[in-house]
Residue, then its C-alpha position, 0 to 999 in steps of 0.5 A: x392601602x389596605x390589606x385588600x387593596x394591591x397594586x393594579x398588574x402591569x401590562x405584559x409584566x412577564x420577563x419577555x421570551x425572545x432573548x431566552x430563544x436568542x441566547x438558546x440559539x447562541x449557545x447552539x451554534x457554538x456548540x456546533x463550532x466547536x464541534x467541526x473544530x474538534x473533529x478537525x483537529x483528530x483528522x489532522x492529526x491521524x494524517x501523516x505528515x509529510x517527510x522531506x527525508x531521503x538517502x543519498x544516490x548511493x543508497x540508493x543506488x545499492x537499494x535498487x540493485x536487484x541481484x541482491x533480491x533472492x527468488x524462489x520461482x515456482x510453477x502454480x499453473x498447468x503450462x509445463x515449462x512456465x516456471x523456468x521460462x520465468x526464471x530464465x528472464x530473472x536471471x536476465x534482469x539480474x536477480x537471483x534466482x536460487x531454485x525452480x519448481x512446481x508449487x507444493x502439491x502441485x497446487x494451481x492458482x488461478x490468478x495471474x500468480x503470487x508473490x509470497x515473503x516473510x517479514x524481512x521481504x517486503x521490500x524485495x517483495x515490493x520490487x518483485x511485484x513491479x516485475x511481475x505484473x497483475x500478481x499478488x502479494x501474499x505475506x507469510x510469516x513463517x517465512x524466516x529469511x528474506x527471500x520472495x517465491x514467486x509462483x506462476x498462475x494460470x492466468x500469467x500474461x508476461x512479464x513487464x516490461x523491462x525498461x518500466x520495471x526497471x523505473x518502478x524498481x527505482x522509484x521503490x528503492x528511493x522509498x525505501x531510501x526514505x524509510x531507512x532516512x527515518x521517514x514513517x512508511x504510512x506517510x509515504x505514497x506506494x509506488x504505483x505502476x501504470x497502465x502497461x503491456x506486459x512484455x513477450x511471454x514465454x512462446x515454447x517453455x522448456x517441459x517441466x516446471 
């Protein structure tokens, strides 16, 4: 063979293209499994998990007893005599009411009404707002002791009904019981209260407050 002469060329002697595309499509798909396994993971583990913990009966017990809880009751509404009629039932469902009057400066509230707490009430807070019904929960932190306010709207429509309240207050107490067991609150479902009537709201408020 010369210089000049070379072998005659191969037909189709290129490397063939199908398993490049193949092997690229491989890759590509694992890349997407390991991807959904990835993020499936950081989703599991920013769930909560669930905690079998709880108090015994007589924590909770003690949890649910409601004369511990302190209230300020106030009246942010123009209806004269809603704050006592409010604190009068209270009373009757066995909390401790310290005090009753109008809101600070007189200050009206449009909604059905508040229930403030500092950092040591949210509990009694949480208990508080199964009693009170439609009414928010406003955490201030100046509040220093445990005590709760709760200040009547204008738009106040009774209060619960005293046997489901008093179910609501005991599902919240065995929460609480949880928590205190050692259980993270964030994995704990919140007690919700269920569609309900309020019960009978005050027909002739004393005047004032």
């Amino acid at each position: 063979m010369t210089a000049e002469q070379r072998p005659a060329r191969r037909p189709g002697g290129r490397r063939p293209i199908p398993p490049l595309i193949f092997l690229l499509v491989l890759a590509i798909l694992a890349l997407g499994v390991w991807w959904k396994v990835i993020h499936k993971n950081e989703k599991a583990s920013s769930t909560p998990a669930a905690c079998s913990s709880s108090a015994s009966p007589d924590v909770v017990a003690k949890l649910a007893t409601v004369s511990t809880i302190k209230v300020h009751v106030q009246n942010g509404s123009s209806q004269a005599g809603l704050a006592a009629a409010i604190g009068t039932e209270l009373t009757g469902r066995g909390f401790t009411v310290l005090d009753i009057g109008n809101a600070p400066g007189n200050a009206e509230i449009t909604t059905a009404g508040q229930i403030q707490y500092g950092p040591k009430g949210d509990f009694a807070a949480a208990v508080l707002s199964h009693e009170m019904m439609g009414f928010e929960l406003v955490m201030i932190k100046s509040i220093a002791d445990d005590s709760v306010t709760v200040v009547a709207g204008q738009a106040y429509q009774g209060m619960t009904d005293p046997t489901k309240a008093a179910a609501l207050v005991k599902l919240e107490a065995e929460r609480q019981g949880k928590i205190q067991a050692g259980c993270s609150s964030a994995a704990l479902p919140p007690v919700n209260p269920p569609a309900s009537s309020p019960s009978a709201a005050p027909s002739s408020p004393a005047p004032n407050s």
